[in-house]
C-alpha positions, 0 to 999 in steps of 0.5 A: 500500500502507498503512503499517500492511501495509509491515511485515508484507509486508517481514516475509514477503519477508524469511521468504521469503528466509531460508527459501529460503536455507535450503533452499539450504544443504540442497541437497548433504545431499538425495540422500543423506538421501532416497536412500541404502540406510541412510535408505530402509531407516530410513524403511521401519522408521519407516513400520511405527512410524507411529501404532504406539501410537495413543491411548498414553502415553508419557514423554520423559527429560531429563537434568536433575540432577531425575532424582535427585530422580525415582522411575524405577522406577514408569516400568517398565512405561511407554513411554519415550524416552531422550537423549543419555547416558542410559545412565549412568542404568542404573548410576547410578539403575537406569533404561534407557529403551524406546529412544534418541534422539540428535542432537547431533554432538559427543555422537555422535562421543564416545559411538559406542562405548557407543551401539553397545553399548546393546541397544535401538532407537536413532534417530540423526541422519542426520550421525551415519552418520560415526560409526555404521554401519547396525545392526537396531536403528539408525534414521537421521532426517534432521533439520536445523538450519534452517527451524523446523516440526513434522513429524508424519511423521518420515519427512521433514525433522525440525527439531531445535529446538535440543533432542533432546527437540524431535526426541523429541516429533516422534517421539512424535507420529509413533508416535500416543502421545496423551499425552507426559509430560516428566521430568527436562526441567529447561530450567535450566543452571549453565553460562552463556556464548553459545548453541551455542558448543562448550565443554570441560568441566574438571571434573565436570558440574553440568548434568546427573543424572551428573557424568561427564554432560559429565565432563571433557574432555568437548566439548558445545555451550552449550543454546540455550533461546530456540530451544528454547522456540520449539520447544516452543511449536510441538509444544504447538500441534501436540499441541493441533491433533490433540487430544493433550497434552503435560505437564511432570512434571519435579520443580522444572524450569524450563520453563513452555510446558507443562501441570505436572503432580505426577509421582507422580499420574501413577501412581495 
């Protein structure tokens, strides 16, 4: 074997192992993640979404202090997704979004009372059955930590990517939307400290378009952008490969792996 091809087959062995050892972890999580009534009844529910808004628009929320600075009221007749905490943007901004995504465990855990009384689709990470029953309008995906990929079909494995929002173009795709436009993705944060170390928040939130967002006493995870990017970069090549796009029209954000566009033009 030449020197120059010893790199890269170490390379490969090497994503080998650490995809097996992976898969190995998700071992325990597979019966019920595939089997259990909740998820065969979510996947029913999401095989009747599949390509449900074929050649669509769409637009996914972040939750960046840029919200402030967004007109959501031209959104009123657009398809969109919400994350995490959105639902304070209803009093706060007179916005509630199409349906809601959430993932994140700690989020999950602290917010179940108000997600429960949202009246709207909501899709949860399948973790999140601790903390929520089955409901009509509840569906769980089974989305993991490890093994980075873009499923087009969500009725599978979902890889988080370190971003709801990650999770939330997956979806998109799943549905058909052809164009998925970003909003309040700031990709920006004033708290600064190692990623995905679990935090307690002191006072009021800085990060995002409420500062009772994270208020105090609240628990959440530092963002991890590096991974982020990597995720975003997979869903624009996945978007690219079928034809469809993704635009970022987050006023003054901070990501730079999508196309930007003027928000305010997406209306006229």
């Amino acid at each position: 074997m030449s020197a120059e091809k010893q790199p890269q087959r170490d390379s490969n062995l090497m994503n080998f192992a650490r995809q097996a050892y992976d898969g190995l972890r998700r071992l325990p999580e597979l019966p019920s993640a595939y089997l259990h009534p909740w998820r065969r009844e979510s996947n029913r529910k999401l095989a009747a979404l599949k390509d449900s808004h074929k050649g669509e628009r769409c637009f996914l929320i972040g939750n960046g202090p840029s919200l402030r600075q967004t007109d959501l009221t031209l959104l009123k007749n657009e398809f969109t997704f919400g994350f995490n905490r959105i639902f304070l943007a209803a009093e706060e901004l007179h916005f509630t979004p199409s349906c809601l995504v959430s993932i994140n465990d700690l989020v999950i855990e602290q917010s179940a009372e108000e997600f429960r009384a949202l009246q709207l689709p909501k899709f949860f990470s399948w973790r999140a059955k601790r903390y929520l029953a089955m409901a009509e309008d509840i569906t769980y995906l089974y989305t993991t930590y490890t093994s980075p990929k873009f499923a087009t079909d969500v009725r599978g494995r979902v890889w988080e990517g370190a971003t709801v929002t990650y999770v939330a173009l997956q979806l998109a795709y799943h549905m058909g939307f052809s164009t998925v436009i970003l909003v309040g993705v700031d990709h920006s944060f004033v708290t600064q400290g190692k990623p995905n170390t679990t935090v307690q928040s002191e006072g009021d939130d800085p990060n995002h378009f409420s500062s009772a967002y994270f208020g105090k006493g609240f628990r959440w995870q530092l963002p991890d952008l590096e991974t982020s990017e990597l995720a975003y970069r997979m869903a624009r090549e996945a978007y690219a490969h079928a034809g469809r796009q993704v635009l970022d029209a987050t006023i003054g954000g901070k990501l730079t792996i999508f196309p930007k566009v003027e928000y305010t033009s997406l209306f006229h």
